[in-house]
HTML snippet that shows the backbone in 3Dmol.js (N, CA, C, O; Angstrom):
<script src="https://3Dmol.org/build/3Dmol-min.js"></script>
<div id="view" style="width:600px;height:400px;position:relative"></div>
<script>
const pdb = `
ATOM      1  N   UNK A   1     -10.199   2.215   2.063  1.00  0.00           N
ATOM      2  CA  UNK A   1      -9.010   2.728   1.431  1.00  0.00           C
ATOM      3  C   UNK A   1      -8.450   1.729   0.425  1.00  0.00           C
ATOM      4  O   UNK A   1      -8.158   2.047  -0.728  1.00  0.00           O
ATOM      5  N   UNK A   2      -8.278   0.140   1.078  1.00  0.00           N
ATOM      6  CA  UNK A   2      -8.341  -0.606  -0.616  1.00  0.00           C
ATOM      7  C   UNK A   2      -8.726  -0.319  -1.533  1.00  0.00           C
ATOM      8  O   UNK A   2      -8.053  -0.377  -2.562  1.00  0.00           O
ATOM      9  N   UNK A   3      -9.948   0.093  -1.496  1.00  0.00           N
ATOM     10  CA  UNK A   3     -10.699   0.473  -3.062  1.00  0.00           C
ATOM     11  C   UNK A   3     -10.025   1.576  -3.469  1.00  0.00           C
ATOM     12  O   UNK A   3     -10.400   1.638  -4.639  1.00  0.00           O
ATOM     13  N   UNK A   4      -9.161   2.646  -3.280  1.00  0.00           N
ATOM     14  CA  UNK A   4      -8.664   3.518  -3.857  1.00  0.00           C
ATOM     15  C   UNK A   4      -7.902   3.253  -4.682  1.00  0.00           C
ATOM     16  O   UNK A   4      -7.717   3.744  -5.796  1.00  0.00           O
ATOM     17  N   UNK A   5      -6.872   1.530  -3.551  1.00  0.00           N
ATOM     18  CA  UNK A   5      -6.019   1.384  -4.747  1.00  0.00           C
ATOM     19  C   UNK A   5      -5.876   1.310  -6.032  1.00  0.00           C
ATOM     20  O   UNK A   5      -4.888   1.554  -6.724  1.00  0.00           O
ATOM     21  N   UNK A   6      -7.416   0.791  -6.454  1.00  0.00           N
ATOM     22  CA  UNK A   6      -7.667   0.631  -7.809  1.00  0.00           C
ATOM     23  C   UNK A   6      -7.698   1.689  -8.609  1.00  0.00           C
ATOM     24  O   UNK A   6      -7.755   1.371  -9.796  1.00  0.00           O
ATOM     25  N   UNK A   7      -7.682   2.828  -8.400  1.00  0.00           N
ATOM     26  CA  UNK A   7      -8.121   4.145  -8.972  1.00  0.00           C
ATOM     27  C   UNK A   7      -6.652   4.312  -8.995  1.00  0.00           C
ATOM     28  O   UNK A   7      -5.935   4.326  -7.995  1.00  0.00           O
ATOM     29  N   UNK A   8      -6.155   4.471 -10.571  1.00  0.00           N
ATOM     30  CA  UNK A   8      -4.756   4.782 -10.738  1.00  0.00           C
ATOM     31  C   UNK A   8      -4.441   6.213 -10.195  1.00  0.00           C
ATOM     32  O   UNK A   8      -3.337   6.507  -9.736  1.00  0.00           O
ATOM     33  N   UNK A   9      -5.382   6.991 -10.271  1.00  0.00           N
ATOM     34  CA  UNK A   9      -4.676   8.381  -9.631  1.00  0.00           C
ATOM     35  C   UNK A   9      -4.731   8.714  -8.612  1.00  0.00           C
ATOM     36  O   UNK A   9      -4.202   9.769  -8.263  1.00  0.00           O
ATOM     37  N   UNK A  10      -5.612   7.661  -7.502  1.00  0.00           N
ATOM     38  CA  UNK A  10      -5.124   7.793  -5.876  1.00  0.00           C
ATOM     39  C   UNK A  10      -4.329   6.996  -5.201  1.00  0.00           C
ATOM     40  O   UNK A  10      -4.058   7.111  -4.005  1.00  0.00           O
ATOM     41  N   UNK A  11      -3.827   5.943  -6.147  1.00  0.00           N
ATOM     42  CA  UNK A  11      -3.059   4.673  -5.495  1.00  0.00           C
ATOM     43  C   UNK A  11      -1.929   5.444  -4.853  1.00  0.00           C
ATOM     44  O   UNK A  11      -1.905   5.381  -3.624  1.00  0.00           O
ATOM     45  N   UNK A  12      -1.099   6.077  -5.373  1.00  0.00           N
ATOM     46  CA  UNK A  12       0.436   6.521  -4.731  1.00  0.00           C
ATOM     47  C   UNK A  12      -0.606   7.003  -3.324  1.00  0.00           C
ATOM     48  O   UNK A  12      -0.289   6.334  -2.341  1.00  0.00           O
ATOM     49  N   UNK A  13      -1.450   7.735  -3.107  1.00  0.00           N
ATOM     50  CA  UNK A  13      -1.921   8.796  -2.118  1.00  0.00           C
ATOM     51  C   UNK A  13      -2.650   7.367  -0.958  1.00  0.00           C
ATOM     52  O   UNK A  13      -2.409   7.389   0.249  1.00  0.00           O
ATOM     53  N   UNK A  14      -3.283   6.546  -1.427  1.00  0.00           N
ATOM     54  CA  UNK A  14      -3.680   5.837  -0.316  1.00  0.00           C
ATOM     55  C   UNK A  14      -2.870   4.501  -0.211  1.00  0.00           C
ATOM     56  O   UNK A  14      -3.378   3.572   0.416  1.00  0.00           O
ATOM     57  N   UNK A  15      -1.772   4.369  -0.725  1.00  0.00           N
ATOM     58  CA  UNK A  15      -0.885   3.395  -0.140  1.00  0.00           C
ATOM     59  C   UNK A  15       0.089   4.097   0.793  1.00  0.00           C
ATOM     60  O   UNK A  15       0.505   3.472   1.768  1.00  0.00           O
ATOM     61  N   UNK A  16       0.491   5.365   0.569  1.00  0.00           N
ATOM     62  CA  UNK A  16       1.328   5.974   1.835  1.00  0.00           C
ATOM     63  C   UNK A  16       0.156   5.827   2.965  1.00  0.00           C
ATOM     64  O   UNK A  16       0.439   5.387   4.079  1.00  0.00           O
ATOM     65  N   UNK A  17      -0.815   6.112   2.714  1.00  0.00           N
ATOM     66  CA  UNK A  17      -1.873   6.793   4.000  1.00  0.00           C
ATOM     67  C   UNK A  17      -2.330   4.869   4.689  1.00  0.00           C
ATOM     68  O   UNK A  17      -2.623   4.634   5.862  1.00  0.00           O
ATOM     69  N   UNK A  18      -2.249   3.731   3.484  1.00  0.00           N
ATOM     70  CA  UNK A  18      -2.116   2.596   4.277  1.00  0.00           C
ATOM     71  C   UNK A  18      -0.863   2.395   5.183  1.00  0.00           C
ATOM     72  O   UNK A  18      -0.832   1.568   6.095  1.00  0.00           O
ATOM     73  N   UNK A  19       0.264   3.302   4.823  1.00  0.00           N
ATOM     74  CA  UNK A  19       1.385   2.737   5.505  1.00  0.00           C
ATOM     75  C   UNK A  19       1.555   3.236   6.380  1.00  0.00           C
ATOM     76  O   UNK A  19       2.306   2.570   7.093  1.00  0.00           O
ATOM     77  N   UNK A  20       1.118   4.600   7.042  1.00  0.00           N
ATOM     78  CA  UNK A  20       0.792   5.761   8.037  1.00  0.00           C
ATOM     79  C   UNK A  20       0.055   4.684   9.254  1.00  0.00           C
ATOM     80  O   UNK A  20       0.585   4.421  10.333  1.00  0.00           O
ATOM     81  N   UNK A  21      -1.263   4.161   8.786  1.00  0.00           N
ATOM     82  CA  UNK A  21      -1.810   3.431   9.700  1.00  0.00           C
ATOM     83  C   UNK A  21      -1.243   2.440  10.370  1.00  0.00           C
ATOM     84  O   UNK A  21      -1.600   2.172  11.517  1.00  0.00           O
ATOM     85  N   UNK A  22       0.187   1.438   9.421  1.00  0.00           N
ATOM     86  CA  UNK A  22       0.703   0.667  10.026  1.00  0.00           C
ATOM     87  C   UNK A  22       0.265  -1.118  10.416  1.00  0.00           C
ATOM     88  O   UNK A  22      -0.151  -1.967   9.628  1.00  0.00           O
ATOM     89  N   UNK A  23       0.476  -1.221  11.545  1.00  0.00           N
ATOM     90  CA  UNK A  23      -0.542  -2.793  11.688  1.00  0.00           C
ATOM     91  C   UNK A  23      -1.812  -3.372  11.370  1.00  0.00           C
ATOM     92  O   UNK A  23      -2.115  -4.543  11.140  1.00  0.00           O
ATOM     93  N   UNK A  24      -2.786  -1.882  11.415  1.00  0.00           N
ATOM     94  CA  UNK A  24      -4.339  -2.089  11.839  1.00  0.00           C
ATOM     95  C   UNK A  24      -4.566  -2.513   9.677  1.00  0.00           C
ATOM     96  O   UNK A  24      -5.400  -3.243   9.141  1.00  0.00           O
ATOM     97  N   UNK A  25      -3.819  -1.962   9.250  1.00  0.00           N
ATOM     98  CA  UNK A  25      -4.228  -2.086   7.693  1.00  0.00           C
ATOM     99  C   UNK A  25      -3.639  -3.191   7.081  1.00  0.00           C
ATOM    100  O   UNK A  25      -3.281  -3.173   5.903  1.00  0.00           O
ATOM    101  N   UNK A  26      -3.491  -4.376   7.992  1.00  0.00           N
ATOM    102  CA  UNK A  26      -3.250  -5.550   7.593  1.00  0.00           C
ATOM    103  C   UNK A  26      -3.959  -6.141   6.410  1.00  0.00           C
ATOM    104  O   UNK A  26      -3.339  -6.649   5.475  1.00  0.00           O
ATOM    105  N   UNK A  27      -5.448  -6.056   6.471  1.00  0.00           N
ATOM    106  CA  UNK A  27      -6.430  -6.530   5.463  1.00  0.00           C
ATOM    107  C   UNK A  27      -5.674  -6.094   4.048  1.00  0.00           C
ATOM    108  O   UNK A  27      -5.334  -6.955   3.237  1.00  0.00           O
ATOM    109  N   UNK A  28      -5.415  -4.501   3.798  1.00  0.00           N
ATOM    110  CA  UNK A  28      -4.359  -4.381   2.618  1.00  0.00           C
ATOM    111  C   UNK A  28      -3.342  -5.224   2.110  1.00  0.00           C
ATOM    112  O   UNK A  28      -3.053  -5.147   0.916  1.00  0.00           O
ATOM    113  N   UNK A  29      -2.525  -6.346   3.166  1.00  0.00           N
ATOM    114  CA  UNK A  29      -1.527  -6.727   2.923  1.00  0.00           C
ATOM    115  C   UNK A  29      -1.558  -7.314   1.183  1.00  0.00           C
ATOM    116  O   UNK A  29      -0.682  -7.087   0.348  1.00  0.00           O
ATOM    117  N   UNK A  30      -2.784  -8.078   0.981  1.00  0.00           N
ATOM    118  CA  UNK A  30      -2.874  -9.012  -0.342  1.00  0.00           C
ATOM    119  C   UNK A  30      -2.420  -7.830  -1.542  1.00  0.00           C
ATOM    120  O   UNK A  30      -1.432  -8.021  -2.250  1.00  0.00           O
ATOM    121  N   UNK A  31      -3.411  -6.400  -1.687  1.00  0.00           N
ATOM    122  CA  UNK A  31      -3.372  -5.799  -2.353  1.00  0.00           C
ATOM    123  C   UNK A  31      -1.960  -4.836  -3.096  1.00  0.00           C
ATOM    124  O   UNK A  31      -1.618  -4.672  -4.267  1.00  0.00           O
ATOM    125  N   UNK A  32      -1.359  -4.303  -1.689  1.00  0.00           N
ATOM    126  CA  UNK A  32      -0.336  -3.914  -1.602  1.00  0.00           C
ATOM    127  C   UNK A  32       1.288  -4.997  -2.474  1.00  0.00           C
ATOM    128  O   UNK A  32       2.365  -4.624  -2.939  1.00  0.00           O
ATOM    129  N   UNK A  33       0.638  -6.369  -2.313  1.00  0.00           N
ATOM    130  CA  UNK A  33       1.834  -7.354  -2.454  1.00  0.00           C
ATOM    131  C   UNK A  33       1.534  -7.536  -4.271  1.00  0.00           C
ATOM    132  O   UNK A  33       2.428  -7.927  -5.021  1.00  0.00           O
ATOM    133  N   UNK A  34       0.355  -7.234  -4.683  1.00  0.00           N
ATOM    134  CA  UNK A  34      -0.132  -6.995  -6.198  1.00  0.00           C
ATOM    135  C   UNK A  34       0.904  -6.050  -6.599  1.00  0.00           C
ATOM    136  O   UNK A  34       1.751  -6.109  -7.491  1.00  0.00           O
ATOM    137  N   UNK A  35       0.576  -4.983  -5.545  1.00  0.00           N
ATOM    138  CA  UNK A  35       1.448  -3.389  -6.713  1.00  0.00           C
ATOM    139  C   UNK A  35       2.613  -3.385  -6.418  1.00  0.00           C
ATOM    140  O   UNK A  35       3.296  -2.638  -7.118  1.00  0.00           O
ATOM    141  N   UNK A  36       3.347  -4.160  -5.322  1.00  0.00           N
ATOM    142  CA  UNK A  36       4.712  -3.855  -5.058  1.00  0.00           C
ATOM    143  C   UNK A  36       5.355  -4.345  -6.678  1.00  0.00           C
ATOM    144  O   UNK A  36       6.551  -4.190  -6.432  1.00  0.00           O
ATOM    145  N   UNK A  37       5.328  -4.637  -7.564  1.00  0.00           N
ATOM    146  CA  UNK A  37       6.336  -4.812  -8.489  1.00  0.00           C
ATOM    147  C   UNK A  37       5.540  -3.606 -10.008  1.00  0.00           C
ATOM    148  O   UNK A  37       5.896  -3.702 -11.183  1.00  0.00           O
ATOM    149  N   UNK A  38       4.783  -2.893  -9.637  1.00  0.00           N
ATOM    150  CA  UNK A  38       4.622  -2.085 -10.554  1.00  0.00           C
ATOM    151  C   UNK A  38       4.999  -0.705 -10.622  1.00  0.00           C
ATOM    152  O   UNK A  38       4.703   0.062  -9.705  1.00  0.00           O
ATOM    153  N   UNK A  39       5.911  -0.162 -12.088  1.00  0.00           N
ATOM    154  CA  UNK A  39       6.943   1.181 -11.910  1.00  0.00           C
ATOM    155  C   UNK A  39       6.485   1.822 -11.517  1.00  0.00           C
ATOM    156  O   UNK A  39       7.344   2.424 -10.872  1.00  0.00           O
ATOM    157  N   UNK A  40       5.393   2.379 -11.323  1.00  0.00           N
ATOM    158  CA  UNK A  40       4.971   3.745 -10.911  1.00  0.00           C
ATOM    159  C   UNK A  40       4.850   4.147  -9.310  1.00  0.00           C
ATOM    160  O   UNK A  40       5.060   5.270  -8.852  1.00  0.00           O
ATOM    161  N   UNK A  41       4.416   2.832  -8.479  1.00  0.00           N
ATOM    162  CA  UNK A  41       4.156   2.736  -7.554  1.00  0.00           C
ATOM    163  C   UNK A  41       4.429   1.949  -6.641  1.00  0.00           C
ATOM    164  O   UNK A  41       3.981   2.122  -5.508  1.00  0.00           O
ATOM    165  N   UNK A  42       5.626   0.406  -7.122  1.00  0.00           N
ATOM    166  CA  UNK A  42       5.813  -0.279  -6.537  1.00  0.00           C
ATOM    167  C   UNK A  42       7.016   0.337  -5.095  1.00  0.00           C
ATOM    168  O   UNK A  42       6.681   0.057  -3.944  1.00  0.00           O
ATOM    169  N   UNK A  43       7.690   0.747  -5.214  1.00  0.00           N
ATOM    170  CA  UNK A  43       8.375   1.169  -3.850  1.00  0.00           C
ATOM    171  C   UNK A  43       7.681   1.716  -3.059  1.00  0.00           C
ATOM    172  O   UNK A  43       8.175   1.748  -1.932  1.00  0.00           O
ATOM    173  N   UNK A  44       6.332   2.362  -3.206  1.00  0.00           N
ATOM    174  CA  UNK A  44       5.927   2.441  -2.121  1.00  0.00           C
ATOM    175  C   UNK A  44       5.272   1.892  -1.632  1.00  0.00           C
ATOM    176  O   UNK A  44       5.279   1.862  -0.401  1.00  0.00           O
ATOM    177  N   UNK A  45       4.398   1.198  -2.368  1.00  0.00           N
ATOM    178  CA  UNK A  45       3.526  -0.387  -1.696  1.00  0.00           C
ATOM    179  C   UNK A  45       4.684  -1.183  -1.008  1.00  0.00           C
ATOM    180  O   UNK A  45       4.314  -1.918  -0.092  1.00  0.00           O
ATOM    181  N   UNK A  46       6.085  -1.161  -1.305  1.00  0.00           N
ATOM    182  CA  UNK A  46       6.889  -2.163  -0.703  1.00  0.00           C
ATOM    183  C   UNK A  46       7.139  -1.054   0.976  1.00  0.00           C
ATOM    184  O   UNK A  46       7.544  -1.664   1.965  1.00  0.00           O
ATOM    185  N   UNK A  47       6.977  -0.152   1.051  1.00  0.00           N
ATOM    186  CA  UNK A  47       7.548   0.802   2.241  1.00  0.00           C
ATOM    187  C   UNK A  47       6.317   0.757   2.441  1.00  0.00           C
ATOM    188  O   UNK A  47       6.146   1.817   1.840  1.00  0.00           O
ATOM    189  N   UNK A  48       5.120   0.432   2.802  1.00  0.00           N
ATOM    190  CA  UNK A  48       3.805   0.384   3.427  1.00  0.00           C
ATOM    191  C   UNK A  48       4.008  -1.300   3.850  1.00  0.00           C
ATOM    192  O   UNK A  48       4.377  -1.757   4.931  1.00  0.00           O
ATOM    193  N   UNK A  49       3.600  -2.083   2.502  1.00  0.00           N
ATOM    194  CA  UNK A  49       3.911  -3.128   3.414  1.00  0.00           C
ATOM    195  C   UNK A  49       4.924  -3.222   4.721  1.00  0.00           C
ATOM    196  O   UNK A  49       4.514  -3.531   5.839  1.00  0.00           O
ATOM    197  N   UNK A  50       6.018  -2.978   4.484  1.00  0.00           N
ATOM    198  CA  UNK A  50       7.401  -2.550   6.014  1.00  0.00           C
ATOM    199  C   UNK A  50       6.480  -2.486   7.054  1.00  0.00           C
ATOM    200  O   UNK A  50       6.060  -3.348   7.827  1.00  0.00           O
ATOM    201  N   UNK A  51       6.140  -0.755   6.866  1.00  0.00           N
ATOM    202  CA  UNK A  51       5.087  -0.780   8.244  1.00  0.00           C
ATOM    203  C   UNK A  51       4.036  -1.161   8.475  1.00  0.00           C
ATOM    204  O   UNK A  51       3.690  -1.412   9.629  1.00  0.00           O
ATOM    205  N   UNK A  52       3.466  -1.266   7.723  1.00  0.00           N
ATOM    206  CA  UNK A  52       2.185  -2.335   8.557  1.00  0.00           C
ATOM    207  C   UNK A  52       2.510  -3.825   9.004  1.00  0.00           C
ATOM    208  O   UNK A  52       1.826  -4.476   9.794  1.00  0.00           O
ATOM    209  N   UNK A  53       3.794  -4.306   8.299  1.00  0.00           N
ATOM    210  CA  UNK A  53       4.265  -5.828   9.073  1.00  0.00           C
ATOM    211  C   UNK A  53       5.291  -5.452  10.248  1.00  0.00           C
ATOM    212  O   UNK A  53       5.751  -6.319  10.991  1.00  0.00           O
ATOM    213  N   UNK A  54       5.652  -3.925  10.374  1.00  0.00           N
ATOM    214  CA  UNK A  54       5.839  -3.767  11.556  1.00  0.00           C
ATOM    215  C   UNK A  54       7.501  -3.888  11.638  1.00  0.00           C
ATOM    216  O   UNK A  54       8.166  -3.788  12.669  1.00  0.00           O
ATOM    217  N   UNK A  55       8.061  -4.155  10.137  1.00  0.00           N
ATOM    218  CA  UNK A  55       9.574  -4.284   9.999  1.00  0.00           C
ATOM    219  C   UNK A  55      10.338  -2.676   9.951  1.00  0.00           C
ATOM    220  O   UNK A  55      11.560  -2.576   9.843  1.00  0.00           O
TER     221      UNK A  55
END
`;
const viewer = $3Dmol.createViewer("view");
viewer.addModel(pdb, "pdb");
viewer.setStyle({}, {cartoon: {color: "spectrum"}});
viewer.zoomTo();
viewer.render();
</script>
């Protein structure tokens, strides 16, 4: 599912579905902390990161 991130037109779709999984999609953490500051998509890489660190 990392690799999706790269694909601009599934990123919104597999960063919710990383954040669904929660803890186990830790390995995402690096990727996710890339897109959290980009407009299109950064709030939700920041609300995935949340749950998968479990905050």
């Amino acid at each position: 599912m990392v690799e999706a991130l790269k694909v601009e037109h599934l990123r919104r779709e597999a960063i919710e579905a990383l954040g669904k999984v929660g803890p186990p999609a830790r390995a995402a953490i690096p990727a996710l902390v890339a897109l959290q500051n980009e407009a299109l998509v950064g709030i939700y890489a920041k609300d995935a990161l949340s749950k998968i660190r479990g905050n």
